[in-house]
C-alpha positions, 0 to 999 in steps of 0.5 A: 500500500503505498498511501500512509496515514497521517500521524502528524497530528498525533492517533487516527481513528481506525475503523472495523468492518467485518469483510463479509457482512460489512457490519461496522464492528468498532472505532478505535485510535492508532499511532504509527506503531500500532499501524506498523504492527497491524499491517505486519501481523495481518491482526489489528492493534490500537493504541490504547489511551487507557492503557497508554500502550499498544492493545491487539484486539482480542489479546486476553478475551481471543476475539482477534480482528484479521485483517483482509484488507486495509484503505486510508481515507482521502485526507489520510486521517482515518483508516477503514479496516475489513476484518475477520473477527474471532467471536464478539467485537464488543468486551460486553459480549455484543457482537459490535460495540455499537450493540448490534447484531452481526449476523445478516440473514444469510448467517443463519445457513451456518445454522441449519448446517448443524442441524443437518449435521446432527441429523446425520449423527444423531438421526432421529425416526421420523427426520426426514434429512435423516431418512435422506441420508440413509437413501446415501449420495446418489438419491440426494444428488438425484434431489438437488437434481429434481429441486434445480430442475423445479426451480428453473420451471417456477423462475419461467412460470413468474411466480415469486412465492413458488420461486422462492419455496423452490429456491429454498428446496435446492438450497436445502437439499445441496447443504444436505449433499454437501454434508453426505461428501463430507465438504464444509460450506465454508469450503464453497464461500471460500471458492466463491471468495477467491473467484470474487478476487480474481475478477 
């Protein structure tokens, strides 16, 4: 990165997002040396005016911010931060400091992963995902195959609550699949991540 923050004046606010949700996580202030080290340890250091010293967030509680990506603002007098947090930002618990909730919708995927998972180790009777994965790989790649096929029908038909039921079946049935191969959805967000970084 050539562009550098201005210290002139003395600390700089340095902003935290969460790289993915974009959820503004916290303020905090930096000098010239907790930026150093932030940008060399990849992990986000402050300085901390109550402690009078540098503070990498999460060094006692383990909550660290990773660094995905770091941009200064046109008057290099303030830093924005995309990072990766390691469990809640706030020292309260909260997921920010600012009280609210990190989680979009999109988050609650990661859920129902483990409620599918604990279907497969722990299948109860009358569970139908657990009946799914007792049929084995080859009829629940047969369903996604079905649900895919069901969604391009309703995304032709143009009716938007079949889309969606049918958009949701095919979302279902491939978190089930990806569960039978053994492959973490994080595994394909990750794929998803580097092909967003190549374009």
């Amino acid at each position: 990165m050539s562009k550098q923050p201005d210290f002139s004046k003395g600390l700089v606010p340095a902003i935290i997002q969460d790289a993915s949700t974009r959820t503004v996580l916290m303020l905090g202030y930096m000098n010239e040396e907790a930026y150093a080290k932030t940008v060399s340890d990849q992990r986000v250091t402050f300085f901390s005016r109550s402690k009078n010293r540098l503070w990498t967030k999460g060094e006692e509680s383990g909550n660290f911010l990773d660094v995905v990506s770091l941009s200064i603002d046109c008057d290099a007098d303030t830093i924005l931060i995309q990072a990766k947090p390691f469990g809640p930002t706030c020292h309260t618990g909260a997921d920010t400091c600012f009280d609210e909730s990190n989680a979009g919708n999109a988050a609650w995927l990661d859920q129902l992963k483990h409620v599918i998972r604990n279907r497969k180790t722990a299948p109860l009777a009358s569970s139908y995902t657990a009946s799914l994965f007792q049929l084995g790989t080859h009829k629940i790649a047969q369903k996604v195959g079905e649900e895919a096929v069901e969604l391009v029908i309703e995304a032709l038909m143009q009716n938007d609550d079949l889309f969606k039921g049918e958009a949701a079946d095919l979302i279902f049935h491939l978190l089930v699949l990806l569960e039978d191969r053994g492959i973490d959805l994080s595994e394909i967000i990750a794929v998803l991540q580097s092909r967003h970084a190549a374009k």
